[in-house]
CHARMM-style PDB file with segment names, atoms N, HN, CA, C and O in Angstrom:
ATOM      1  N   UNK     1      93.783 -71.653 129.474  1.00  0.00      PROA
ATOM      2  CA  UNK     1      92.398 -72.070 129.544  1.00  0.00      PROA
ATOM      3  C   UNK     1      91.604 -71.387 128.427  1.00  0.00      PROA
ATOM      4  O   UNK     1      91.884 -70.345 127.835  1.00  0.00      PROA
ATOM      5  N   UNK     2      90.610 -72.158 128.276  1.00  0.00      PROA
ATOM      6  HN  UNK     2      90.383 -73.005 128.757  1.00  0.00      PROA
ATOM      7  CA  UNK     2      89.733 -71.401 127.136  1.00  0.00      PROA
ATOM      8  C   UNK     2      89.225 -70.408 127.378  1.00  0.00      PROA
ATOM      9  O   UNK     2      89.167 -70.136 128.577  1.00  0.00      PROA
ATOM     10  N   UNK     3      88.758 -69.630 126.611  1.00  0.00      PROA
ATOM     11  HN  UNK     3      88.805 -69.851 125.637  1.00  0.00      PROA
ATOM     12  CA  UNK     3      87.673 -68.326 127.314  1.00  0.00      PROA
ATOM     13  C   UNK     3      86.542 -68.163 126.318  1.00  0.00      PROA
ATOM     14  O   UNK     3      86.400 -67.203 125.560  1.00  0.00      PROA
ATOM     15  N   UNK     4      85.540 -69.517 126.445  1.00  0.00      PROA
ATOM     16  HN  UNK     4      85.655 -70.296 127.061  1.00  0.00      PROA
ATOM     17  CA  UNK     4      84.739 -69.396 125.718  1.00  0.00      PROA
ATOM     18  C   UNK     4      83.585 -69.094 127.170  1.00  0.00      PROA
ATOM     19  O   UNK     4      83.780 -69.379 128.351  1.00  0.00      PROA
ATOM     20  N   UNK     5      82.448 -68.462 126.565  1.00  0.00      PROA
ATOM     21  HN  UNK     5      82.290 -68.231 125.605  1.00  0.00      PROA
ATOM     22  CA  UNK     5      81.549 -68.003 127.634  1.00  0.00      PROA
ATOM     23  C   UNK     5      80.766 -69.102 128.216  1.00  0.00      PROA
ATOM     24  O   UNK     5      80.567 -68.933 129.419  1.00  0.00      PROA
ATOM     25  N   UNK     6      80.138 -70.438 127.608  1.00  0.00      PROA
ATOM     26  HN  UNK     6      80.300 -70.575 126.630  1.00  0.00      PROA
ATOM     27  CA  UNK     6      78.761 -71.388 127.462  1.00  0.00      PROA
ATOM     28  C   UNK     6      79.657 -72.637 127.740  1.00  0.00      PROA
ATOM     29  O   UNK     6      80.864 -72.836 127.602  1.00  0.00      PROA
ATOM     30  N   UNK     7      78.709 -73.338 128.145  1.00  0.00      PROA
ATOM     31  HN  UNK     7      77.729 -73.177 128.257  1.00  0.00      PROA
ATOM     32  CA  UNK     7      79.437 -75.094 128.185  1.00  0.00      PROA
ATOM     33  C   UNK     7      78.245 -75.569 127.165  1.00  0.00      PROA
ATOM     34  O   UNK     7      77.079 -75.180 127.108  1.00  0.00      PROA
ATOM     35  N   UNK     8      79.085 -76.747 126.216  1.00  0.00      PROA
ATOM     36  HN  UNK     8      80.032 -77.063 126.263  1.00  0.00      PROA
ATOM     37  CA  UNK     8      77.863 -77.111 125.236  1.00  0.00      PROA
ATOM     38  C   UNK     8      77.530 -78.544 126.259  1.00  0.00      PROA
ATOM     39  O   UNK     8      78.075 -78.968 127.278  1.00  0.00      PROA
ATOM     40  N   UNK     9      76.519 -78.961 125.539  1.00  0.00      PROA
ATOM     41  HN  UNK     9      76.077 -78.616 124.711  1.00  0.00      PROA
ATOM     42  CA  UNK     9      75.674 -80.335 126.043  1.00  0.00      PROA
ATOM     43  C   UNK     9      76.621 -81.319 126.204  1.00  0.00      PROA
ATOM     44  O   UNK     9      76.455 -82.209 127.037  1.00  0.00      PROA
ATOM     45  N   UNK    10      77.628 -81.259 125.478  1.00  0.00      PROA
ATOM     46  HN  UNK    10      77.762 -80.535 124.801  1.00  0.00      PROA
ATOM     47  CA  UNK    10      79.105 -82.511 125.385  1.00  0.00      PROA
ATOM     48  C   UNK    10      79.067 -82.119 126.842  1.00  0.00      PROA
ATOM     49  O   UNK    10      78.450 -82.749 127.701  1.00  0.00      PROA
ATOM     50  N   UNK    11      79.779 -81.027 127.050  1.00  0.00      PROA
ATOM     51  HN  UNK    11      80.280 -80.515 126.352  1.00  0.00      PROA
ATOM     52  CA  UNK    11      80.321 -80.370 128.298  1.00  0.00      PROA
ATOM     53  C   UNK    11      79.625 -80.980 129.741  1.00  0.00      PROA
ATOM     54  O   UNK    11      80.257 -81.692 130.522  1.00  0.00      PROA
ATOM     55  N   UNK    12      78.590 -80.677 129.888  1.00  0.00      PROA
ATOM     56  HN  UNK    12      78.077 -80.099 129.254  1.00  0.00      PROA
ATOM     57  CA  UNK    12      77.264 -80.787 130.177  1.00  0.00      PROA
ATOM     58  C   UNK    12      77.259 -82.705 130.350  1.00  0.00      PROA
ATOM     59  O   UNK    12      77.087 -83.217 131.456  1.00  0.00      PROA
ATOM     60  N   UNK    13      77.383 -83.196 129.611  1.00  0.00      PROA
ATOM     61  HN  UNK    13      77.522 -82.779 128.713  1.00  0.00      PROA
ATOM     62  CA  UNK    13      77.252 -84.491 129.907  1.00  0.00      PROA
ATOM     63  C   UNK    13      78.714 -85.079 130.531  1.00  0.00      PROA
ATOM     64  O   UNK    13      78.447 -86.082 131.192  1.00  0.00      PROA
ATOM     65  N   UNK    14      80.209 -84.791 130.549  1.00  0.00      PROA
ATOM     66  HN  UNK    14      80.426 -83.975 130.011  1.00  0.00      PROA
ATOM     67  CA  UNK    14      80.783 -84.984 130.762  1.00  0.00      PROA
ATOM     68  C   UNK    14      80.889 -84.808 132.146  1.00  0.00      PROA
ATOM     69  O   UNK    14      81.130 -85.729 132.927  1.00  0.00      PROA
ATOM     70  N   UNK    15      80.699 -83.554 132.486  1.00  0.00      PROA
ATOM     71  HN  UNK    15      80.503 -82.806 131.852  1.00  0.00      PROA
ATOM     72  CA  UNK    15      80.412 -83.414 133.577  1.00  0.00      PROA
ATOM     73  C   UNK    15      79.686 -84.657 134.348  1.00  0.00      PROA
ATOM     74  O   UNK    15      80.269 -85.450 135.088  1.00  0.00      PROA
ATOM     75  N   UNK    16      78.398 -84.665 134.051  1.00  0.00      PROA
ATOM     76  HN  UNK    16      77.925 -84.021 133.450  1.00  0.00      PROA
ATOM     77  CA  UNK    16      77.422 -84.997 134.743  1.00  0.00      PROA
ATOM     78  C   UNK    16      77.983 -86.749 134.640  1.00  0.00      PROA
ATOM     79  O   UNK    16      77.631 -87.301 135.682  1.00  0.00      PROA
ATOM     80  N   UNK    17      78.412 -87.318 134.104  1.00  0.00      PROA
ATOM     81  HN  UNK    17      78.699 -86.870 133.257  1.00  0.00      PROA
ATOM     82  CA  UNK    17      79.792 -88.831 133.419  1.00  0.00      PROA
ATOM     83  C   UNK    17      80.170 -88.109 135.197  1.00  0.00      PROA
ATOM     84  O   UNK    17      79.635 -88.488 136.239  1.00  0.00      PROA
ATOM     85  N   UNK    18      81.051 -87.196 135.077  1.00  0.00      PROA
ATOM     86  HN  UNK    18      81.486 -86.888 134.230  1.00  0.00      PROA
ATOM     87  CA  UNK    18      82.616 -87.360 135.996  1.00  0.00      PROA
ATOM     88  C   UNK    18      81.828 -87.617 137.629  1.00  0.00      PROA
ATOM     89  O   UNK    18      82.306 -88.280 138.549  1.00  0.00      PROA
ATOM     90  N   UNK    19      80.790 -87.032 137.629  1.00  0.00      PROA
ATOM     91  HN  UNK    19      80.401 -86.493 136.881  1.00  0.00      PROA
ATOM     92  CA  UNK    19      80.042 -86.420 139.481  1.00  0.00      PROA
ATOM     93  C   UNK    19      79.383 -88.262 139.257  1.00  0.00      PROA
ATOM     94  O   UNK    19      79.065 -88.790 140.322  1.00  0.00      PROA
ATOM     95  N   UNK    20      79.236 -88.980 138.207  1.00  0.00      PROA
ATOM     96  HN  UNK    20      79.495 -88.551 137.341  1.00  0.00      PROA
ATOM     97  CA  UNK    20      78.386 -90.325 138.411  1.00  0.00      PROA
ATOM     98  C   UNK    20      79.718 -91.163 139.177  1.00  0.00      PROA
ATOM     99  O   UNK    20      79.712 -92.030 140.050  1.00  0.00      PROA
ATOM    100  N   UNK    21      80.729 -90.559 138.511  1.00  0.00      PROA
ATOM    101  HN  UNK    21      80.734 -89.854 137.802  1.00  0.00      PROA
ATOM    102  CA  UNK    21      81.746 -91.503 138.972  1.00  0.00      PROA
ATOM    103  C   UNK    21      82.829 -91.727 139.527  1.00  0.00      PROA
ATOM    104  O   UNK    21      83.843 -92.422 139.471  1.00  0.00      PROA
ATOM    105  N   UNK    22      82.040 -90.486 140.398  1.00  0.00      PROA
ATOM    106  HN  UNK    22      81.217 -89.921 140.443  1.00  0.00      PROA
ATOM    107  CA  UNK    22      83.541 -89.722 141.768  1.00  0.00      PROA
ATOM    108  C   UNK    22      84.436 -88.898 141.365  1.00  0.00      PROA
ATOM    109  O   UNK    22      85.340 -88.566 142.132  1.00  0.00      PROA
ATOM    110  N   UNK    23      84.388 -88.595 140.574  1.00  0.00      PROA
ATOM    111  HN  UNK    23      83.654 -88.865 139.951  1.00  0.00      PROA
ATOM    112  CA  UNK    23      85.606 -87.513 139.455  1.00  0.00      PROA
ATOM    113  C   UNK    23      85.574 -86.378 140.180  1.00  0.00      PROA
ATOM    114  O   UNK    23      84.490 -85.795 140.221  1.00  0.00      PROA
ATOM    115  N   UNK    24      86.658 -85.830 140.872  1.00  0.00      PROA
ATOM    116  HN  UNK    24      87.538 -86.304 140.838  1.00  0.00      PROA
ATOM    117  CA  UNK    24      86.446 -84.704 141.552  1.00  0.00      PROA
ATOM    118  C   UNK    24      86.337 -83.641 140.899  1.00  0.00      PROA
ATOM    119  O   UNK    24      86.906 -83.748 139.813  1.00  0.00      PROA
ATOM    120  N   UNK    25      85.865 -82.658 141.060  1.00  0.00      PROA
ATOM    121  HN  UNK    25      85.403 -82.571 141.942  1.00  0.00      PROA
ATOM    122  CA  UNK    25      85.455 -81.201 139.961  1.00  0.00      PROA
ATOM    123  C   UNK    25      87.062 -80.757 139.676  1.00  0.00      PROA
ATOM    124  O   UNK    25      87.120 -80.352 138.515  1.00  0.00      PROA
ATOM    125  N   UNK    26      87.733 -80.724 140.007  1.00  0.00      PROA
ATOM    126  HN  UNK    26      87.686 -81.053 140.950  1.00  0.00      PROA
ATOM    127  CA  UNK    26      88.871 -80.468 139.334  1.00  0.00      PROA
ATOM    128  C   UNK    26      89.689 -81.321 138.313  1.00  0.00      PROA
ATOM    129  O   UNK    26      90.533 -80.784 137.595  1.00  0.00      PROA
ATOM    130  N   UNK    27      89.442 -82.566 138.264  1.00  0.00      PROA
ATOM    131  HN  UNK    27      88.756 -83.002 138.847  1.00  0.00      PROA
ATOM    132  CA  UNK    27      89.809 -83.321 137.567  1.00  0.00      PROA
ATOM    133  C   UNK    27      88.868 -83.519 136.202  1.00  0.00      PROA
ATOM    134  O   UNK    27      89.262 -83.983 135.132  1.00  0.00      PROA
ATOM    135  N   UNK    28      87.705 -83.113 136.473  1.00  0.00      PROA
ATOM    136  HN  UNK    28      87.385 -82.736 137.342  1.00  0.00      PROA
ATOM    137  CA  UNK    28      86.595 -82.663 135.453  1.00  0.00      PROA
ATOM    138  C   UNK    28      86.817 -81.518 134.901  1.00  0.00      PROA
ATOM    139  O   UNK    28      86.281 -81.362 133.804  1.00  0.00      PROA
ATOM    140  N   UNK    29      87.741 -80.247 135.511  1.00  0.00      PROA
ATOM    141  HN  UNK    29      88.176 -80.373 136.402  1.00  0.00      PROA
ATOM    142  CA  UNK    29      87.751 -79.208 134.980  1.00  0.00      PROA
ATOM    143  C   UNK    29      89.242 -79.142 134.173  1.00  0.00      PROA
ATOM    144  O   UNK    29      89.474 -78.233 133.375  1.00  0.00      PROA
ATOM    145  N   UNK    30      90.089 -80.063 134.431  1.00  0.00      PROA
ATOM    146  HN  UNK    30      89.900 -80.801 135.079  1.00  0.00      PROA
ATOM    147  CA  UNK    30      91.013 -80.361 133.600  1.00  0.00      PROA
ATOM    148  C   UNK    30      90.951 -81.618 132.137  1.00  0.00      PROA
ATOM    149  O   UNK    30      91.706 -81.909 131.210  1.00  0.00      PROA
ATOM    150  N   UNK    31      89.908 -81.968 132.514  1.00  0.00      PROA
ATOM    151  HN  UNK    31      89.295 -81.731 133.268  1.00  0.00      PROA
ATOM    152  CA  UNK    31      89.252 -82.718 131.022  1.00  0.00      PROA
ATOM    153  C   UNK    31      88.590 -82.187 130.276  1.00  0.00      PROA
ATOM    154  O   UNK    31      88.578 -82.461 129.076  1.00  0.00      PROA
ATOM    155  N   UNK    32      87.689 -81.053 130.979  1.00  0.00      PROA
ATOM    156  HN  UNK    32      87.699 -80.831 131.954  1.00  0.00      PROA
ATOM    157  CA  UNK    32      87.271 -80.066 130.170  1.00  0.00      PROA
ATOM    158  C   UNK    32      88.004 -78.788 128.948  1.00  0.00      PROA
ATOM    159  O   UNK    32      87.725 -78.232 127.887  1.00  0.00      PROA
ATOM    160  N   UNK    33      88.981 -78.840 129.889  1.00  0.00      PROA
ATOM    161  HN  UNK    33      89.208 -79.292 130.752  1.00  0.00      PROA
ATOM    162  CA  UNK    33      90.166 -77.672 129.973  1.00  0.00      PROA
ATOM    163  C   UNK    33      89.390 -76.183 130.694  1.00  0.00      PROA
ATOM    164  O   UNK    33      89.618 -75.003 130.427  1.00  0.00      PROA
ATOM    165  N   UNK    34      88.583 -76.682 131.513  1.00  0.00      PROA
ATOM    166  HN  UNK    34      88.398 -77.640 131.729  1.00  0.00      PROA
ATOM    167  CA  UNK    34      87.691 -74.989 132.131  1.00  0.00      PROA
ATOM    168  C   UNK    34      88.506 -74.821 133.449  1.00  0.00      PROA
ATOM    169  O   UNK    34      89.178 -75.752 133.892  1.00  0.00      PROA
ATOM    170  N   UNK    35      88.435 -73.704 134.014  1.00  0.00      PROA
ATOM    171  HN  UNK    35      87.889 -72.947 133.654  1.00  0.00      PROA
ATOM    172  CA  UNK    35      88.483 -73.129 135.448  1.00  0.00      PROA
ATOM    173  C   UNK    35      87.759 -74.401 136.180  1.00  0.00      PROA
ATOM    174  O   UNK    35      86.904 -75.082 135.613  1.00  0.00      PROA
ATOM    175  N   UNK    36      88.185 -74.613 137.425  1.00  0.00      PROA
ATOM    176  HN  UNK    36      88.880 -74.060 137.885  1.00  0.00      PROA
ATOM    177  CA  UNK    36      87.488 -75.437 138.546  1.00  0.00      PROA
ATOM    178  C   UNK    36      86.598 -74.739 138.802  1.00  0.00      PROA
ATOM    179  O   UNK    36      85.539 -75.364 138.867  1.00  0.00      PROA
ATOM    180  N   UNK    37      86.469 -73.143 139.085  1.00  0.00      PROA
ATOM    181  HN  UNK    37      87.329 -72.636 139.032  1.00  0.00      PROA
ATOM    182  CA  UNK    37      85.431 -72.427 139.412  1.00  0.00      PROA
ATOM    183  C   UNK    37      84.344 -72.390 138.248  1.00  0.00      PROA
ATOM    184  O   UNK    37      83.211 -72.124 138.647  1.00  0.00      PROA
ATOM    185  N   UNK    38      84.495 -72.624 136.793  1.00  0.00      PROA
ATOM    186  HN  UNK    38      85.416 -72.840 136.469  1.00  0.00      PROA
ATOM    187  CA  UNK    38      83.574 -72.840 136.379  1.00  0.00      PROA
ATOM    188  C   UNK    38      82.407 -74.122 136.235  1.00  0.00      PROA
ATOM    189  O   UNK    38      81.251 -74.223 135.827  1.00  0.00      PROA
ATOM    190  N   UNK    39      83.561 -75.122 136.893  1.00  0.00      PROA
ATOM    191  HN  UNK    39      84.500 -75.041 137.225  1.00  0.00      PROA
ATOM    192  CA  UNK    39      82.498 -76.345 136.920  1.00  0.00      PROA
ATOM    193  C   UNK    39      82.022 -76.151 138.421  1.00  0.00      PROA
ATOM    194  O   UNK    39      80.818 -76.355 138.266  1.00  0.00      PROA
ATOM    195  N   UNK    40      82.162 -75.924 139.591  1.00  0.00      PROA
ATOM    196  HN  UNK    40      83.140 -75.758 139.717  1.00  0.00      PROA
ATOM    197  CA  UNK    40      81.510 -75.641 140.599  1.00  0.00      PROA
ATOM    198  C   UNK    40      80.476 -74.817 140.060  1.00  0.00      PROA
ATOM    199  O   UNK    40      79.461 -75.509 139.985  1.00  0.00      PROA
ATOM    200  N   UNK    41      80.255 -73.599 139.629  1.00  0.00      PROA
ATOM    201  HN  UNK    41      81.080 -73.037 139.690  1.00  0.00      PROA
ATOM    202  CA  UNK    41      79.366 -72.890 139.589  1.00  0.00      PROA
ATOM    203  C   UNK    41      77.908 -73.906 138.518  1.00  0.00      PROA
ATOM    204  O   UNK    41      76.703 -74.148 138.594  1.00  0.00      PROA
ATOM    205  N   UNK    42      79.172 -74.201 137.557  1.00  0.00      PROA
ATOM    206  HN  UNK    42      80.150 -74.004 137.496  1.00  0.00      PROA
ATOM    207  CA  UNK    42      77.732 -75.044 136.307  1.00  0.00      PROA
ATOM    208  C   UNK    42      77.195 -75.730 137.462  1.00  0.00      PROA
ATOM    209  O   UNK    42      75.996 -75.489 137.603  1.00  0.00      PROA
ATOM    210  N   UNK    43      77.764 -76.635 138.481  1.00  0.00      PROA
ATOM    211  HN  UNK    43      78.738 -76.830 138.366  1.00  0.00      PROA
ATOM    212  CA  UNK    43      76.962 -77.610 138.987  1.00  0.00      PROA
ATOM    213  C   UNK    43      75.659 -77.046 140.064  1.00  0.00      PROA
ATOM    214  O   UNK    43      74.531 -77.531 140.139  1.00  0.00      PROA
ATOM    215  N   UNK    44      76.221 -75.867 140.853  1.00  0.00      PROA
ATOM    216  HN  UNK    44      77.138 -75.472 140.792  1.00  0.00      PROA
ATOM    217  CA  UNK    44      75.560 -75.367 141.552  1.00  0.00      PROA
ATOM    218  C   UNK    44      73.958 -74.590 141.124  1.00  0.00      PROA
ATOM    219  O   UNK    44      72.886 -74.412 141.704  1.00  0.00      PROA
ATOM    220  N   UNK    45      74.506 -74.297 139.852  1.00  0.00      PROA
ATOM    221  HN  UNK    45      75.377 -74.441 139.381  1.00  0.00      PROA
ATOM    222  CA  UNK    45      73.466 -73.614 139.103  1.00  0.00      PROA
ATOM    223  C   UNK    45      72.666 -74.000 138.600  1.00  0.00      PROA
ATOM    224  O   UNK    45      71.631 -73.351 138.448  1.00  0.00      PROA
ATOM    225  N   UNK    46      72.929 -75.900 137.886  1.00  0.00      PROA
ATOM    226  HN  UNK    46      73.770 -76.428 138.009  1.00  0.00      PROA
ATOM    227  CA  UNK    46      72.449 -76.622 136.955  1.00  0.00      PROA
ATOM    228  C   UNK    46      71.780 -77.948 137.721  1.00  0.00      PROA
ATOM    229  O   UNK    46      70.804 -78.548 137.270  1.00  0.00      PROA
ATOM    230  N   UNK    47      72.367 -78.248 138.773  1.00  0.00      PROA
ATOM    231  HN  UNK    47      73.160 -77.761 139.139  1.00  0.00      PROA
ATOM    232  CA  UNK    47      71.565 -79.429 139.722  1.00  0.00      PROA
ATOM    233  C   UNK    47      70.204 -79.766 140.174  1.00  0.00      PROA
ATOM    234  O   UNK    47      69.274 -78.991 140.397  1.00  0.00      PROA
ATOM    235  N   UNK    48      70.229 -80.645 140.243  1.00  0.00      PROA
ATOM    236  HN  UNK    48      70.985 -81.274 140.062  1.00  0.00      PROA
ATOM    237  CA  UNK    48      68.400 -81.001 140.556  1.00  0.00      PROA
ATOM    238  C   UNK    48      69.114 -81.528 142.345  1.00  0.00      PROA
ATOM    239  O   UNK    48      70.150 -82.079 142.715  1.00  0.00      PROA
ATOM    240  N   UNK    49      67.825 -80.955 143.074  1.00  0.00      PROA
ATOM    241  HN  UNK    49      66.983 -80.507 142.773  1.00  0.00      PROA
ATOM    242  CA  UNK    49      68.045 -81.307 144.703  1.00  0.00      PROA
ATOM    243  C   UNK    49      66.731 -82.316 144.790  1.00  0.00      PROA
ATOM    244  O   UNK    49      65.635 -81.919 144.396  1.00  0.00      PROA
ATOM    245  N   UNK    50      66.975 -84.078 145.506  1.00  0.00      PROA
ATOM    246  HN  UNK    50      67.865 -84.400 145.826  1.00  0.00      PROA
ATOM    247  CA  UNK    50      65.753 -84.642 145.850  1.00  0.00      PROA
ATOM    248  C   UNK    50      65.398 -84.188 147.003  1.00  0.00      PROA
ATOM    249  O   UNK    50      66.079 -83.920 147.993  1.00  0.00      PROA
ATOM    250  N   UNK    51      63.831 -84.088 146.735  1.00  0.00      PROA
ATOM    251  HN  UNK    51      63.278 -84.305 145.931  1.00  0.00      PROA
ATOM    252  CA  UNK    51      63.074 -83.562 148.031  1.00  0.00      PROA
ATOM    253  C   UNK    51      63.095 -85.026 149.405  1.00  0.00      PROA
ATOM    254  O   UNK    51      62.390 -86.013 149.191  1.00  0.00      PROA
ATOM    255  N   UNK    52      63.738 -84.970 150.372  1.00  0.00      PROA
ATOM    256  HN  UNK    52      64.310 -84.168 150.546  1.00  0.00      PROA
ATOM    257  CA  UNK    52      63.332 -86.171 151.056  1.00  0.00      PROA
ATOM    258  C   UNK    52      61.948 -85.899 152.030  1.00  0.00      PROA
ATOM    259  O   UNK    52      61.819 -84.751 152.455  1.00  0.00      PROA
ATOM    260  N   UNK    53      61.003 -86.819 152.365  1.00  0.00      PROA
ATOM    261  HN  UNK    53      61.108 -87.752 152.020  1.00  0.00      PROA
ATOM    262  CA  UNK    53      60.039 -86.182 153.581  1.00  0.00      PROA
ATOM    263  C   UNK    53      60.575 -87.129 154.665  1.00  0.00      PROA
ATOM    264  O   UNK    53      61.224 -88.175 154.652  1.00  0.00      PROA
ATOM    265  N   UNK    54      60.163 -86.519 155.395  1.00  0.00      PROA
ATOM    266  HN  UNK    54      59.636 -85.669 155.406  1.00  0.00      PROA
ATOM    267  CA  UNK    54      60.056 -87.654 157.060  1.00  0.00      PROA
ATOM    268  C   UNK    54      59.051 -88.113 157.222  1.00  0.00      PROA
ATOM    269  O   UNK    54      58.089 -87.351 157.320  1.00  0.00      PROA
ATOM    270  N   UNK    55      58.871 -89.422 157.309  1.00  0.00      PROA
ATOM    271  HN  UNK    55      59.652 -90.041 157.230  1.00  0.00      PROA
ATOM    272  CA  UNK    55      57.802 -90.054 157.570  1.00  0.00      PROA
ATOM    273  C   UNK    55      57.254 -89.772 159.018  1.00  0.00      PROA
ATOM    274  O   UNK    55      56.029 -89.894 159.033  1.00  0.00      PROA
ATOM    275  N   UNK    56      57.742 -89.463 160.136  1.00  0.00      PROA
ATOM    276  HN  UNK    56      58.737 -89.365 160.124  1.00  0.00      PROA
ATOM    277  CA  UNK    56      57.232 -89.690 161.589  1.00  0.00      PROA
ATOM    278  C   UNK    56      56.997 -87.598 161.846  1.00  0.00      PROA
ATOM    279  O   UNK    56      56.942 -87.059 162.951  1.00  0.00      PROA
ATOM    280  N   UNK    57      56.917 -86.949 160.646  1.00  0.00      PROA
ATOM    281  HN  UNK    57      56.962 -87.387 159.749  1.00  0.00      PROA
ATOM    282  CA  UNK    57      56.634 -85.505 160.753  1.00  0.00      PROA
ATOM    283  C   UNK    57      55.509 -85.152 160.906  1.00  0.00      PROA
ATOM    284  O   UNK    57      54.690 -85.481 160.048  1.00  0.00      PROA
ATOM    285  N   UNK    58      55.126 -84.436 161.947  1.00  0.00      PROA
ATOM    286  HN  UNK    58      55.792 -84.169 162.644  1.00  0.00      PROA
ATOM    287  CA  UNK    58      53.439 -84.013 162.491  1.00  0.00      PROA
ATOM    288  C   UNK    58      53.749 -82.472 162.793  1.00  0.00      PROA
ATOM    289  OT1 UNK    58      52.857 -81.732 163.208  1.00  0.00      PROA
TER     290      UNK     58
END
């Protein structure tokens, strides 16, 4: 595996390609050539969460 420290924007978009299209993080982390633990963490770290509301909330 590599042992570079950073994921560049390629990286970064590939990713974000593999999670559009069911690509399991390990199969992303072998296209990458990274650790599985490093694409779990990019995602965890790097994700946007949608806020949902409840409409019937008082």
């Amino acid at each position: 595996m590599a042992n570079q420290k950073h994921l560049t924007i390629e990286d970064r978009m590939i990713i974000e390609t593999g999670l559009t299209n069911g690509s399991t993080r390990k199969s992303i982390a072998d296209t990458l050539g990274k650790s599985p633990s490093t694409i779990c963490k990019e995602i965890k770290l790097h994700s946007i969460q949608k806020e949902y509301s409840r409409p019937y909330m008082r």
